[in-house]
N, C-alpha and C positions, 0 to 999 in steps of 0.2 A: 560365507560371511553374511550376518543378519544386518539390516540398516537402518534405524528409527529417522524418523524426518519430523523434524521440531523448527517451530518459527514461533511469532510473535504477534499477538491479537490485531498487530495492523494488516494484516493479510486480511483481513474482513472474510475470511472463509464461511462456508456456509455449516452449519448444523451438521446435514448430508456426506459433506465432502470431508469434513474435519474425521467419521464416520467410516466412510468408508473407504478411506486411502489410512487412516489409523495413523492421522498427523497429530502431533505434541503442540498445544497452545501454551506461551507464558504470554502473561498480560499485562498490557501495559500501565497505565496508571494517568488518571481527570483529578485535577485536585480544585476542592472549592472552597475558599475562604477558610482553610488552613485540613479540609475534611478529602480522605483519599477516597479514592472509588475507581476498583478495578476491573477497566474495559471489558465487557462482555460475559463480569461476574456477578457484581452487583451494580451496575449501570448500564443501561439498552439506552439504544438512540435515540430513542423518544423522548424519552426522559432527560438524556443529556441535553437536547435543544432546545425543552422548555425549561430547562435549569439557566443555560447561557441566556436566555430570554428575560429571565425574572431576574437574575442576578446583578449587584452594580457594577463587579470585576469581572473582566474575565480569566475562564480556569485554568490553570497550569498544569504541564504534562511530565511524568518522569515516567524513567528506564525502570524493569523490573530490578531490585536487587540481585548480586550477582548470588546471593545465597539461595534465591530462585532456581537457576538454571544447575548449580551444586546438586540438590536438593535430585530436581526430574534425572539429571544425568547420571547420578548412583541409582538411581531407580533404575531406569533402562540398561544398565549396564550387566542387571541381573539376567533379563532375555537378550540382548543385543549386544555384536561384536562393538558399532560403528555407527555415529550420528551423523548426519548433515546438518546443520542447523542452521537458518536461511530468515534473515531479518531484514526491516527497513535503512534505509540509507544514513550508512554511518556521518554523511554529512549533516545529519541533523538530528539524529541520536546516539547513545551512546552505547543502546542494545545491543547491536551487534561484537563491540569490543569487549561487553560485558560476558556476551556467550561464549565469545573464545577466550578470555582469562578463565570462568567456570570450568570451560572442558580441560583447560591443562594439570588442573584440582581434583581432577577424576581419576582414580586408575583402573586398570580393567576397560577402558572406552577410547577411541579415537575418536575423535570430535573436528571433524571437518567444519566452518564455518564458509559460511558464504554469505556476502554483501550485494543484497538485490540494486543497492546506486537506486533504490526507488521506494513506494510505497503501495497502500493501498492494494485492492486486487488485479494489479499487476506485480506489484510481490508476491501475490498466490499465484500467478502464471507458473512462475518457479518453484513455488511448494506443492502444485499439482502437478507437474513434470516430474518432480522427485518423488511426490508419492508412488504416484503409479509406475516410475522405476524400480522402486523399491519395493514395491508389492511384485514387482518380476525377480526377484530376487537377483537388482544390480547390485553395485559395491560402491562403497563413497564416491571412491575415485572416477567411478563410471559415469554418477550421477552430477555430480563437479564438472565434469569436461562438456556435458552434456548441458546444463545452464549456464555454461561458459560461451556454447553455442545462443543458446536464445539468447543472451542476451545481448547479441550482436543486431539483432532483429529488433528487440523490443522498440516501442515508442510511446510515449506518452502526454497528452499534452491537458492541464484544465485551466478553466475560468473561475477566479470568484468574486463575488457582489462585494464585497467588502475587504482594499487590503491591508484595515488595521489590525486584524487578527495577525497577519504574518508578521506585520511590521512589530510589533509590541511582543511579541513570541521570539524574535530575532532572526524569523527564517528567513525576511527577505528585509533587505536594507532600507531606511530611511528613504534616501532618494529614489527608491526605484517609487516607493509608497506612496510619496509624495507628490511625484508628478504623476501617478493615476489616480491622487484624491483633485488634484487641480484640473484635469485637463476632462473628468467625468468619463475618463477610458471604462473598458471592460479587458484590461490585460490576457494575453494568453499567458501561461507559465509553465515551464517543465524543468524536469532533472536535469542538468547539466554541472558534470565533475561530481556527482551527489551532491550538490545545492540545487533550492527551487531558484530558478531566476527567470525574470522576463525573456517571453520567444518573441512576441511583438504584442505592440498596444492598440487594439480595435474599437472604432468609435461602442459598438452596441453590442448589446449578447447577442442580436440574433446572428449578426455579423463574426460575431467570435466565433458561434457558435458552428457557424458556417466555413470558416477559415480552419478550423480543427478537422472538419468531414473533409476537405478540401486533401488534407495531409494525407487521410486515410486512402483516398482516394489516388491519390499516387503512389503509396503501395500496394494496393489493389490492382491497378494496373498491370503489375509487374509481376507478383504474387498475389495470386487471389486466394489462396490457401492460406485464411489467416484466423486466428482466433482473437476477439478484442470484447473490452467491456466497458460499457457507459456507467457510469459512477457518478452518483447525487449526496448532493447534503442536503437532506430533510424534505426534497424537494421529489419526492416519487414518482408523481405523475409526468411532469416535465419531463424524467426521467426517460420512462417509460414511452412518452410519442417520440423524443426524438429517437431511441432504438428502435421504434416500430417503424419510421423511416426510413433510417439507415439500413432496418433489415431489408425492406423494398429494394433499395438502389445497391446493395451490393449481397446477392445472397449468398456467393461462395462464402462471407464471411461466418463465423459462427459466435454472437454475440450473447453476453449474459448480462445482466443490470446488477450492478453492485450498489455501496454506497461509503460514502466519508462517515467514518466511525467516529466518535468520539476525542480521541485522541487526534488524528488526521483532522477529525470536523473542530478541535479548538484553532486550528492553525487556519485554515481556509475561510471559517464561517457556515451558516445559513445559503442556502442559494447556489452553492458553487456545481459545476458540474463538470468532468472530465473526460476522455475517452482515451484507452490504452490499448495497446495492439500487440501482438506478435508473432512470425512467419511459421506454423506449423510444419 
């Protein structure tokens, strides 16, 4: 059995990786003042954060059509028994129901789906697991049981400067918004049940910022065989020291610096940064 591994432009994968594990991108969709622009096609981060900058609204995000994934899935079905196909948290979009209505449209293809319950490049943790499963020549079902496993490990948790992007987006409720525009918190927030919701509210970044390491650091303890990645919105360098940090005080870890794309970066903002982790 052959096995294509297909996810969705929110993995933030890199150039490299997308390359050389021979992962399937559909993309997600920035819309500005009624004009679409599709993540990591005709739209790079740079450009999206000086757009939300200039702009008086901010952009709104949709699911690829599902005639999208129609479309790649008779493609692949040409060379391939068998897909994985492994998207952002159905709790907050609709891509992932969209991939598996597509795959049952398909014949000749079994289309496995799987819901990361997450985002960001910790949704790649999964689509790099299954690559390189599948480049071993696993089978759906192998590779399914096998991110069923990580993602009993996984953890994630980010901070952002601003929460009227989620709040106006609908990710995150009114009141939760509201008492971190009054009280001038720096919230932590993570995945729970696939919704973003508050973990706890911290006077300061640096303080947030610290209280996240803090986490990492009691799986560390435990497991030091861990793979995690610090994730920025626009904010690089920031970025960049505190992983040069964290790589000092924990080296078993093995860290990569992603970032909040587009898509991901309408909802969070400017300024946000996160760290995600999982038990190798």
């Amino acid at each position: 059995m052959t096995t294509a591994i297909v996810t969705d432009s929110t993995a933030y994968l890199s150039e490299d990786e997308i390359k050389d594990l021979n992962i399937h991108v559909v993309p997600l969709s920035v819309i500005f003042e009624g004009e679409s622009y599709e993540e990591g096609v005709d739209l790079d981060v740079g450009t999206f954060y000086k757009k939300v900058r200039e702009e008086k609204e901010l952009p709104k995000t949709s699911q690829p059509p599902i005639g999208k994934f129609v479309s790649l899935f008779e493609k692949l079905a040409k060379d391939y028994d068998e897909v994985v196909t492994i998207h952002l948290s159905s709790g907050i979009s609709g891509t992932y129901q969209g991939a598996v209505q597509a795959g049952e449209m398909v014949k000749n293809l079994d289309v496995h789906g799987f819901d990361s319950e997450i985002a960001c490049y910790v949704q790649g943790f999964y689509v790099i697991e299954a690559g390189e499963m599948a480049k071993q020549g696993a089978s759906a079902k192998e590779i399914i049981a096998k991110l069923e496993e990580v993602k009993k490990t996984v953890r994630a948790y980010f901070m952002v400067d601003d929460l009227a992007h989620l709040q106006r987006g609908g990710r995150l409720s009114a009141a939760s918004a509201l008492i971190g525009g009054l009280l001038q918190v720096k919230p932590i927030l993570h995945f729970q049940d696939k919704v973003i919701v508050p973990f706890e509210k911290i006077r300061t970044r640096k303080k947030a910022l610290k209280r996240i390491e803090d986490l990492l650091c009691e799986d560390v303890s435990v497991h030091p065989n861990i793979k995690a990645s610090v994730i920025h919105g626009n904010c690089e360098e920031e970025g960049k020291e505190w992983m040069r940090i964290l790589q000092e005080k924990y080296p078993s870890v093995e860290f990569t610096l992603s970032y909040f794309g587009p898509v991901i970066g309408t909802h969070l903002g400017e300024g946000s940064l996160g760290l995600g982790w999982y038990r190798k």
